[in-house]
C-alpha positions, -999 to +999 in steps of 0.1 A: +000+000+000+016+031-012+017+062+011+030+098+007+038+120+034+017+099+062-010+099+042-024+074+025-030+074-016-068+078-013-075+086+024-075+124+036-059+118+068-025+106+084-018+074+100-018+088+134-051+103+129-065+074+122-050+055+151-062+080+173-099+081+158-097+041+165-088+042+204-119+062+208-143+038+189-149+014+219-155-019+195-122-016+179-096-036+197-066-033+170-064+007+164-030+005+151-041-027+128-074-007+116-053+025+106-034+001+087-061-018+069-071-016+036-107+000+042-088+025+058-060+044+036-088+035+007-110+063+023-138+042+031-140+059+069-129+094+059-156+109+065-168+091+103-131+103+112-137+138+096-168+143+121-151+128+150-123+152+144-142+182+143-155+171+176-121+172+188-115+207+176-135+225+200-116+252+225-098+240+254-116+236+283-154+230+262-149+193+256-168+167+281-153+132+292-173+105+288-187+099+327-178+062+335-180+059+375-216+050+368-212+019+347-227-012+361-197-030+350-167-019+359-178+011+383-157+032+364-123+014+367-119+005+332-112-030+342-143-061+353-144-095+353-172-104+330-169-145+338-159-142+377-126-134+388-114-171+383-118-166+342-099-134+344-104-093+337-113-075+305-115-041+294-147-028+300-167-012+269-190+005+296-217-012+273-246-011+300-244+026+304-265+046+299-264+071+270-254+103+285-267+141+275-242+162+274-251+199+284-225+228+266-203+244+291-212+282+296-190+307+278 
């Protein structure tokens, strides 16, 4: 797969965009492998990455975290044990939680 600059032939954005558009989709577990991928430098998500960015552009101090402590799961650790502690820990999606409405900060 031919690249130029970071950038691959037919996507818009750079390899490290990508990879960082991937750690914040919470069903991707590859992000590096995903920014790599074919569907990727072809341009096929161009434009889901293009409105996440321009989520991430807003001033400093106006974007909201994502509230976790109230997940069911993982109580906002990150980290559960979805078969019991004897089958081991796993990275929490925070998949039971409820969908949050976020309010704009006040100028």
């Amino acid at each position: 797969m031919k690249q130029a600059g970071g950038v691959c032939v037919l996507s818009g954005f750079t390899y490290e965009q990508r990879v960082a558009y991937a750690r914040n989709q919470p069903l991707l577990d590859n992000p590096e492998g995903f920014a790599m991928s074919k569907r990727a430098c072809e341009g096929d998500f161009d434009e889901a990455i293009s409105v996440w960015l321009e989520g991430q552009e807003q001033p400093a101090g106006r974007r909201q975290e994502r509230d976790v402590s109230g997940c069911p799961d993982c109580y906002g650790t990150g980290m559960y044990y979805p078969e019991g502690p004897s089958k081991g820990v796993a990275k929490c999606r925070h998949q039971r939680l409820p969908a949050q409405v976020q309010e704009p900060v006040p100028p």
